[in-house]
N, C-alpha and C positions, 0 to 999 in steps of 0.2 A: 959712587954708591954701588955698592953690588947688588943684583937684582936678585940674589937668595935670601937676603935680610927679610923677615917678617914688617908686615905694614897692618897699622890697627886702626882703627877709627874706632872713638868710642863719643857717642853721642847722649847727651845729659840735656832733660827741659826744667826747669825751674818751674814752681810753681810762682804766677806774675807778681805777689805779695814778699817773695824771698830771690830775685834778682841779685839786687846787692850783695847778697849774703852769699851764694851761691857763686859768683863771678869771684867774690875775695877767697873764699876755700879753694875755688879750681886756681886763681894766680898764684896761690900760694904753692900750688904743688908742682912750677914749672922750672923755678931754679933748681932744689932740691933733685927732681928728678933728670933735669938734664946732666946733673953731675952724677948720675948713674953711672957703673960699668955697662958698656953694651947698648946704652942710650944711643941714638943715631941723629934726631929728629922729634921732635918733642914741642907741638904748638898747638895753642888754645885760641880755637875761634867763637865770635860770637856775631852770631846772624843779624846782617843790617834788618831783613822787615821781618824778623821775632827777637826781641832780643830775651825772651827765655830759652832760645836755643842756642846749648852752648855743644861746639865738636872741640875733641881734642883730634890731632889729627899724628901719629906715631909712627916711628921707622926705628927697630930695635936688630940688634943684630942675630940677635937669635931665640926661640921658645922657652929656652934658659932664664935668660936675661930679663925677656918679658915678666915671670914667672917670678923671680928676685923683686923685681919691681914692687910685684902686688905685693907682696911680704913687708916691705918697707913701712915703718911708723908713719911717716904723712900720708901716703895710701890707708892704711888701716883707719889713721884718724877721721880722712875724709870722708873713709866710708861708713864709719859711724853717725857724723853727722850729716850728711847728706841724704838719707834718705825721706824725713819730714820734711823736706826742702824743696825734692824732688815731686813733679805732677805726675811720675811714673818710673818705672824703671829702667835705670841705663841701657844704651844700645851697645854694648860692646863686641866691635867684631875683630876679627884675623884674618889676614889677605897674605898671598904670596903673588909678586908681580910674575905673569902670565908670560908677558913679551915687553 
């Protein structure tokens, strides 16, 4: 993997009433997306003691690709519904490895 690729973490809490609901929209968007151009990396974790905390955790190959990404109909869709779901607002962040 080359350490110039972009890494993202993007962190999502459910609110505890919409769990299920919220775990089946994020599974939904991991085939899809890892057949991205530029996808590298592409996994949905969900926290043993929260389980309304869910991370995606990303490795893209470049700001471009990322960018393509969000544009995408399952992204757009998800973000539509997602937000009554959610107990706040997404943490999404942008890393470049260091060393």
């Amino acid at each position: 993997m080359p350490e110039n690729n972009l890494r993202v973490v993007a962190r999502m809490v459910a609110n505890p009433e919409a769990i299920d609901e919220v775990r089946s929209i994020l599974v939904g968007l991991v085939e899809p997306t890892r057949a991205e151009p530029g996808c590298v990396v592409y996994e949905l974790l969900q926290n043993n003691s929260d389980p309304t905390d869910f991370t995606f955790v990303e490795e893209w190959e470049s700001d471009a690709a990322l960018d393509a990404h969000l544009s995408t109909e399952h992204i757009r869709e998800a973000i539509s519904r997602l937000p009554a779901l959610l107990a706040r607002e997404p943490d999404i962040r942008r890393y470049s490895v260091v060393k």
